[in-house]
Jmol script that loads the backbone (N, CA, C; Angstrom):
load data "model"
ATOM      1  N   UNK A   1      12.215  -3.665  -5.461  1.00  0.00           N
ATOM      2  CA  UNK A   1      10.924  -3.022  -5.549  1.00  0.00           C
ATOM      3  C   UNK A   1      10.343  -2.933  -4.135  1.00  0.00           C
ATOM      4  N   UNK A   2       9.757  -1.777  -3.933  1.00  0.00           N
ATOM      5  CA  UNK A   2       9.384  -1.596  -2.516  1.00  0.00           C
ATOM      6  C   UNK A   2       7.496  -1.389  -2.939  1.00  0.00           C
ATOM      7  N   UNK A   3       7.216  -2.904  -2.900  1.00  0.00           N
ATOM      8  CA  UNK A   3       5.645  -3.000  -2.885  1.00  0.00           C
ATOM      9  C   UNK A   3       4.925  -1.892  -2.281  1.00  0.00           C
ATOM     10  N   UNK A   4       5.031  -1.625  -0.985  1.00  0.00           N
ATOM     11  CA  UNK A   4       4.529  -0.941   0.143  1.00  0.00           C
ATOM     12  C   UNK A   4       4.529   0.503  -0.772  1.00  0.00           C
ATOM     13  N   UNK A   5       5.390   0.844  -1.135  1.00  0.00           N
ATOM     14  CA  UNK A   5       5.443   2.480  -1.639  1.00  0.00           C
ATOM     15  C   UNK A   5       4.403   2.573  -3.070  1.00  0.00           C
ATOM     16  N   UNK A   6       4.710   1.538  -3.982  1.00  0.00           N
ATOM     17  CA  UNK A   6       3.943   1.386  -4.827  1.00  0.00           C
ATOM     18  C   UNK A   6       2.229   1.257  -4.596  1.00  0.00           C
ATOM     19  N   UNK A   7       2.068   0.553  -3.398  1.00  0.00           N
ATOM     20  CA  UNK A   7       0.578   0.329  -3.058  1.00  0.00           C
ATOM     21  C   UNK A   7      -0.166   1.943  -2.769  1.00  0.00           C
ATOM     22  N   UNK A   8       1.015   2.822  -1.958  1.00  0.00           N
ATOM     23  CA  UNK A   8       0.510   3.996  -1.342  1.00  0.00           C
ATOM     24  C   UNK A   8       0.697   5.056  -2.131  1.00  0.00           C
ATOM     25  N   UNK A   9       1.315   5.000  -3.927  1.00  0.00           N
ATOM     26  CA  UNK A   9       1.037   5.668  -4.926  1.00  0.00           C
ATOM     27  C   UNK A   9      -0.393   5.558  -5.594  1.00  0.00           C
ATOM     28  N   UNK A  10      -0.569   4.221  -5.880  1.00  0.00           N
ATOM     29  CA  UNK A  10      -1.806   4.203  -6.037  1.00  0.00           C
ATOM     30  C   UNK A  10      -3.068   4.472  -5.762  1.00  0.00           C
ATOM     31  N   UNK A  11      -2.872   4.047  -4.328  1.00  0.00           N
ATOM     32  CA  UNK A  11      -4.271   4.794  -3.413  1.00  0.00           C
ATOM     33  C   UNK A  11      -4.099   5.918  -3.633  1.00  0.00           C
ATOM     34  N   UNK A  12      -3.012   6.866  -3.610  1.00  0.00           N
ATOM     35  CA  UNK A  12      -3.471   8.498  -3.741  1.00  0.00           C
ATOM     36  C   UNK A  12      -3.696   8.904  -5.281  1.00  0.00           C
ATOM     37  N   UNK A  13      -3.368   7.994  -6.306  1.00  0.00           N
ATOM     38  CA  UNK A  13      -3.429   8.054  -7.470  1.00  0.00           C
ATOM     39  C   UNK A  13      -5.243   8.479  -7.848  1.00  0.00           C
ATOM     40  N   UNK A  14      -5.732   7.268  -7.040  1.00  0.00           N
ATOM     41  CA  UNK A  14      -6.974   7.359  -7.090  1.00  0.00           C
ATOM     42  C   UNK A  14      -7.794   7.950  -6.361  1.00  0.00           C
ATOM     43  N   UNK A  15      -7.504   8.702  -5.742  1.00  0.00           N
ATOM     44  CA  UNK A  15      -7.688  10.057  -4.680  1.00  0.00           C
ATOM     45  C   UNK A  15      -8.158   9.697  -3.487  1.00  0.00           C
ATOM     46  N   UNK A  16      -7.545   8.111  -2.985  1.00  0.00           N
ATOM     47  CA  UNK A  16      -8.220   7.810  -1.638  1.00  0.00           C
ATOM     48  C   UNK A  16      -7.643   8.066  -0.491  1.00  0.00           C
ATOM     49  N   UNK A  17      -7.824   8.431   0.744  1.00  0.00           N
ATOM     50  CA  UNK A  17      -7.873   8.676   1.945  1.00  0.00           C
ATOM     51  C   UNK A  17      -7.470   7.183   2.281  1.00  0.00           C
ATOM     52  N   UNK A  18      -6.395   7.345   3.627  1.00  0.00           N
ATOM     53  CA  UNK A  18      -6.116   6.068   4.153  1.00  0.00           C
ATOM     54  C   UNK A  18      -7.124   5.633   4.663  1.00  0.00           C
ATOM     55  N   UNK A  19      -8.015   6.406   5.223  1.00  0.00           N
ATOM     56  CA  UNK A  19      -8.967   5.832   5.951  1.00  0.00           C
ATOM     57  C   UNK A  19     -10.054   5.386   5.038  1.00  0.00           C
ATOM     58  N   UNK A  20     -10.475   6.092   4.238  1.00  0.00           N
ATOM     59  CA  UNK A  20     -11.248   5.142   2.804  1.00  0.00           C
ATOM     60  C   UNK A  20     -10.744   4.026   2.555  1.00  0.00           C
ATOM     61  N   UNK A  21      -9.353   4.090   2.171  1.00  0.00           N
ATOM     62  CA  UNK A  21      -8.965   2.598   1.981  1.00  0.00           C
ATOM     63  C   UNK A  21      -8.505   1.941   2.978  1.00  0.00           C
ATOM     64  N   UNK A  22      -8.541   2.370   3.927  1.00  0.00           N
ATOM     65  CA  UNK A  22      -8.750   1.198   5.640  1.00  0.00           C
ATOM     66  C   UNK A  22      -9.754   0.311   5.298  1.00  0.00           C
ATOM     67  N   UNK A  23     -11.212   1.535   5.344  1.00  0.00           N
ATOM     68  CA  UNK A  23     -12.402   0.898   4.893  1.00  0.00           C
ATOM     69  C   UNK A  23     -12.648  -0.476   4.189  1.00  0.00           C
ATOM     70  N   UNK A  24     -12.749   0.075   2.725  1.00  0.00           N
ATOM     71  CA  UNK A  24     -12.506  -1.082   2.207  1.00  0.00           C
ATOM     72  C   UNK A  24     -11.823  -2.141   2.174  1.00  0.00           C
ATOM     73  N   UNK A  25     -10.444  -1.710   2.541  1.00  0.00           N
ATOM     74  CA  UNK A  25      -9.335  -3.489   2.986  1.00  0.00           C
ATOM     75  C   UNK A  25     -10.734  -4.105   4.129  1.00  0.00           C
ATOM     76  N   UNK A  26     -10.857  -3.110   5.160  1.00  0.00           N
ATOM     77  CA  UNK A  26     -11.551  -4.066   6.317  1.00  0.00           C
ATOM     78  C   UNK A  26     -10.311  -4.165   7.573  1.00  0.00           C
ATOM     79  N   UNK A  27      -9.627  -3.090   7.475  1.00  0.00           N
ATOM     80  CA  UNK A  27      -8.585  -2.511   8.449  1.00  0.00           C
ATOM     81  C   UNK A  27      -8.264  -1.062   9.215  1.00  0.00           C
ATOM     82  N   UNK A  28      -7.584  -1.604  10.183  1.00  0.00           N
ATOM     83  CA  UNK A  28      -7.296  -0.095  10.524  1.00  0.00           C
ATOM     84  C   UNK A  28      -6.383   1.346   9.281  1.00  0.00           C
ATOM     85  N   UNK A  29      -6.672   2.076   9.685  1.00  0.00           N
ATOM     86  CA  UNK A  29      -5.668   2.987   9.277  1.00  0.00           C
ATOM     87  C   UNK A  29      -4.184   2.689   9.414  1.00  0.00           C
ATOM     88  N   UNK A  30      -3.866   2.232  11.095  1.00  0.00           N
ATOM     89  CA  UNK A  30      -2.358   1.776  11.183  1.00  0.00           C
ATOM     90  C   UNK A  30      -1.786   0.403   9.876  1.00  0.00           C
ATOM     91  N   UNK A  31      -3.020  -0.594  10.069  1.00  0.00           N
ATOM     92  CA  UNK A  31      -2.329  -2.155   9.551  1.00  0.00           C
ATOM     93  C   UNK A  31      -1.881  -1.226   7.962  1.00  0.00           C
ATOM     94  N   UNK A  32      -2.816  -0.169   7.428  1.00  0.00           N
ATOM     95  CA  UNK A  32      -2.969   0.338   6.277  1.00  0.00           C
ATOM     96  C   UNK A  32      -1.192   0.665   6.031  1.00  0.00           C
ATOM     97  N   UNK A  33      -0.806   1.166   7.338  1.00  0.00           N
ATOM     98  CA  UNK A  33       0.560   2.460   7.170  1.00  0.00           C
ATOM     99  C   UNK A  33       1.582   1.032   7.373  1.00  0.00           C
ATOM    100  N   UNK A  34       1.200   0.263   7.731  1.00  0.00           N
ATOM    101  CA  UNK A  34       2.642  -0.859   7.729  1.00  0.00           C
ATOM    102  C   UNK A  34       2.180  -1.763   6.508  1.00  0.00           C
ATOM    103  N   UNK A  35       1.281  -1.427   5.614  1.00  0.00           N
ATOM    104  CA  UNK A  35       1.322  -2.299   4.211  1.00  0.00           C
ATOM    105  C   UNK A  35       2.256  -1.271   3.780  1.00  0.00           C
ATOM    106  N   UNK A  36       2.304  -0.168   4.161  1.00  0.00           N
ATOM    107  CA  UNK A  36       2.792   1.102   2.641  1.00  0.00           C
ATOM    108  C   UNK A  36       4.040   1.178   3.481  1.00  0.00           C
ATOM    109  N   UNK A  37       4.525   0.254   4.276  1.00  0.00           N
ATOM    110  CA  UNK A  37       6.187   0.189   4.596  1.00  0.00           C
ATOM    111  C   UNK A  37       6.872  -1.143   4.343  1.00  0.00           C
ATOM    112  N   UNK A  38       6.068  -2.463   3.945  1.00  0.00           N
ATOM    113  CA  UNK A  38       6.189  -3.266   3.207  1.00  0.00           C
ATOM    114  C   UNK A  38       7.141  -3.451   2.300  1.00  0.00           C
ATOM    115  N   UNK A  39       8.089  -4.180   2.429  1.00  0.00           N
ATOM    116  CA  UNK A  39       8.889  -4.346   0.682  1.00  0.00           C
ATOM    117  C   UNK A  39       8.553  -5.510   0.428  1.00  0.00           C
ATOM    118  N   UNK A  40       7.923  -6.314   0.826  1.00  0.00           N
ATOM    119  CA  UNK A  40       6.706  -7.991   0.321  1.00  0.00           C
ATOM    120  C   UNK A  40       5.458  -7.662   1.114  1.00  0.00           C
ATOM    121  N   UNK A  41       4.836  -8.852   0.620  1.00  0.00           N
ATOM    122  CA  UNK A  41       3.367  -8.571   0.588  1.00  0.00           C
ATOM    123  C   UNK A  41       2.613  -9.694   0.472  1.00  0.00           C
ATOM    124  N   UNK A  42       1.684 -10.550   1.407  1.00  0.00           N
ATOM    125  CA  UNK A  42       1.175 -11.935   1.180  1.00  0.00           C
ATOM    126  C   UNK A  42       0.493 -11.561  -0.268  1.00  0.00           C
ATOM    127  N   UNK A  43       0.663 -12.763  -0.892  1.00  0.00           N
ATOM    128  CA  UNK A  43      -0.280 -12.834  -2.276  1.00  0.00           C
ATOM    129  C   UNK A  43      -1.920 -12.734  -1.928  1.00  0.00           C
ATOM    130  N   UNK A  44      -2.581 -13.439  -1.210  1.00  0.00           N
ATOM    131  CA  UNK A  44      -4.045 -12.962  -0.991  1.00  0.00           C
ATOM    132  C   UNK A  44      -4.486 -11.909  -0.494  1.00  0.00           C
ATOM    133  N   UNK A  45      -3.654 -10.900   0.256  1.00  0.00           N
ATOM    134  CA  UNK A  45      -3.133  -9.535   0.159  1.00  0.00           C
ATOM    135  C   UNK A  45      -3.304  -8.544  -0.752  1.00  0.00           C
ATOM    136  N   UNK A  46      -2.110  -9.146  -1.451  1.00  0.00           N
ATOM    137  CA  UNK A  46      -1.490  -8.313  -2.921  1.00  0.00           C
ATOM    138  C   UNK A  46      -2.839  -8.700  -3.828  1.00  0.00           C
ATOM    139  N   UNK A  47      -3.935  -9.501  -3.875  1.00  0.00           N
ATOM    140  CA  UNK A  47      -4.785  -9.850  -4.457  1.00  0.00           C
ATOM    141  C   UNK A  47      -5.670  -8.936  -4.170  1.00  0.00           C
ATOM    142  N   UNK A  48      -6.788  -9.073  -3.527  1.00  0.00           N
ATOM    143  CA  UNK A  48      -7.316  -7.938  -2.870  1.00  0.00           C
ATOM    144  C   UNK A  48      -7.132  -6.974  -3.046  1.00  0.00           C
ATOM    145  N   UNK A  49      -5.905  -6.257  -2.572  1.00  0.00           N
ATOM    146  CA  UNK A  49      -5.566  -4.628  -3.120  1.00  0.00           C
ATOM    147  C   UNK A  49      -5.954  -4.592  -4.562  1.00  0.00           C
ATOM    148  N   UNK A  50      -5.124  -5.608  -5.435  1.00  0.00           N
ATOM    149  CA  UNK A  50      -5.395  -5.255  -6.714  1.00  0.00           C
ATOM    150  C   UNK A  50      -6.537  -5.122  -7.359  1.00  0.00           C
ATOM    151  N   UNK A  51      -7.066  -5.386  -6.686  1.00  0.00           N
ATOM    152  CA  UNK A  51      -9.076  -5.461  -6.898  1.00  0.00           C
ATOM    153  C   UNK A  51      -9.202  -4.345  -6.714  1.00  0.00           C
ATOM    154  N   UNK A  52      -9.105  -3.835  -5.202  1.00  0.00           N
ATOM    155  CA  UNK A  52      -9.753  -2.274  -4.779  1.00  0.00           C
ATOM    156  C   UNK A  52      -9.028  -1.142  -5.609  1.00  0.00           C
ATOM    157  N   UNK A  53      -8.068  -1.759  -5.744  1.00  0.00           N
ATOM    158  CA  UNK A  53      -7.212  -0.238  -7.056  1.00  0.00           C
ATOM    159  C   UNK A  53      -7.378  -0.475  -8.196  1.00  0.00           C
ATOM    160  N   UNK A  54      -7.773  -1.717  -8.857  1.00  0.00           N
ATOM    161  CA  UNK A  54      -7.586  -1.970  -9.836  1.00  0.00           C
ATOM    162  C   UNK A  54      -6.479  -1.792 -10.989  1.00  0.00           C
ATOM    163  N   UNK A  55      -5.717  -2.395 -10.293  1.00  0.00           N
ATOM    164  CA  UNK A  55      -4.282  -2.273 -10.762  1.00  0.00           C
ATOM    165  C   UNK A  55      -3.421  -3.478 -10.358  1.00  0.00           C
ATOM    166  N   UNK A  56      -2.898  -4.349 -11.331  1.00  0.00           N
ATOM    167  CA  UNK A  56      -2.200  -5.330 -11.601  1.00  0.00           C
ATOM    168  C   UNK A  56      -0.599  -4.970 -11.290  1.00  0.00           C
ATOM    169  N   UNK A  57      -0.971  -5.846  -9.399  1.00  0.00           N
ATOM    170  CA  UNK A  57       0.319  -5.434  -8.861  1.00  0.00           C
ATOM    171  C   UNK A  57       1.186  -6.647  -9.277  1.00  0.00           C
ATOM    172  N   UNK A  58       1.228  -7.823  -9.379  1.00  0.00           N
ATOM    173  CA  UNK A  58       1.338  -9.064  -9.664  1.00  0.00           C
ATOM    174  C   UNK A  58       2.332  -9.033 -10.965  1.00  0.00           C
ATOM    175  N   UNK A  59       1.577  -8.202 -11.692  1.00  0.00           N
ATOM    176  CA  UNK A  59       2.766  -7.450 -13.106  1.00  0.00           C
ATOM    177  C   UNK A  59       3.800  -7.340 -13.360  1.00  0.00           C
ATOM    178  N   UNK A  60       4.370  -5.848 -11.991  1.00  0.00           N
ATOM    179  CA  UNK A  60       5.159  -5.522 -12.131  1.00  0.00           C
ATOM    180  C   UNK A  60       6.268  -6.231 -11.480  1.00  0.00           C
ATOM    181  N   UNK A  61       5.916  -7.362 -10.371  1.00  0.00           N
ATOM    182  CA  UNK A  61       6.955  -8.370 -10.014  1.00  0.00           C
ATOM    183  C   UNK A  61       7.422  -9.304 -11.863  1.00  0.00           C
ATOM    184  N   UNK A  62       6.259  -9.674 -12.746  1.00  0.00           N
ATOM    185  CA  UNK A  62       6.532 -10.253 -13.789  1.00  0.00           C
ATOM    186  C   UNK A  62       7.511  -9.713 -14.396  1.00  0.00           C
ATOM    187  N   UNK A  63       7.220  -8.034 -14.009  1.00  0.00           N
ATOM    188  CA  UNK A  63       8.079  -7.187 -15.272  1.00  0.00           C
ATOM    189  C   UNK A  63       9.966  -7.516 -15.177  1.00  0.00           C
ATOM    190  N   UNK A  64       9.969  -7.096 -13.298  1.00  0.00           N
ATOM    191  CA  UNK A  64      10.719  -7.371 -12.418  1.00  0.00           C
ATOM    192  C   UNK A  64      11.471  -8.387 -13.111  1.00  0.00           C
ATOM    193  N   UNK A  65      10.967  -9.556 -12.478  1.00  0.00           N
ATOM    194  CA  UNK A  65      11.741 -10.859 -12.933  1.00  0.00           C
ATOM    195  C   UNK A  65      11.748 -10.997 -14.324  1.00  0.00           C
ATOM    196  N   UNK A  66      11.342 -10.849 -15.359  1.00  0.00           N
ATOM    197  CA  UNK A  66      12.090 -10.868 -16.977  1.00  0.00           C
ATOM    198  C   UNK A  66      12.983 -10.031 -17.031  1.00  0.00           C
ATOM    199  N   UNK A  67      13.153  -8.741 -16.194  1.00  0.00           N
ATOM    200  CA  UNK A  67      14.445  -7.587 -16.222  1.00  0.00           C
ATOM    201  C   UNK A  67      15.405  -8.137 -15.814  1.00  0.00           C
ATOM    202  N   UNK A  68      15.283  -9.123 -14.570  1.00  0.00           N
ATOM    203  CA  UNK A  68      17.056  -9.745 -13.564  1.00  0.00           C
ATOM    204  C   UNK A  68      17.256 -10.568 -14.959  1.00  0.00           C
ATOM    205  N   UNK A  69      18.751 -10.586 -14.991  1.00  0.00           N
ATOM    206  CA  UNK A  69      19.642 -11.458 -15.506  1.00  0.00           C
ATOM    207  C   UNK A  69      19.931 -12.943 -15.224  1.00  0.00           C
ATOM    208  N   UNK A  70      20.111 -13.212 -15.408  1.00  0.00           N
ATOM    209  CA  UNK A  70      20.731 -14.643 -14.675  1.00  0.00           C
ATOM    210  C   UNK A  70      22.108 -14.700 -14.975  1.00  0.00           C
TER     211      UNK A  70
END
end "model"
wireframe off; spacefill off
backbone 0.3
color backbone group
């Protein structure tokens, strides 16, 4: 799973501008473009975002790991 790509579906999902959601993180535009190249992601991070999108990124790692095999 490539977090980073998933984060930068969402923001446009919700029709935001990087720089809107610079804004709100409380970042540049750049730190913005190296989250959305990301394939991990600090959890107080990944927290946060999930607030401003409102979308339960945390999930789809759950979904993730019940899908691998052992």
């Amino acid at each position: 799973m490539h977090i980073g790509e998933i984060i930068q579906q969402k923001v446009k999902e919700k029709g935001m501008t990087v720089a809107g959601f610079a804004k709100i993180l409380n970042c540049s535009r750049a730190n913005v473009y190296k989250i959305y190249a990301k394939y991990s992601i600090d959890t107080s991070v990944l927290k946060h975002i999930s607030k401003i999108l409102e979308f339960d990124f945390f999930k789809l790692y759950s979904e993730e790991l019940n899908d691998e095999k052992v």
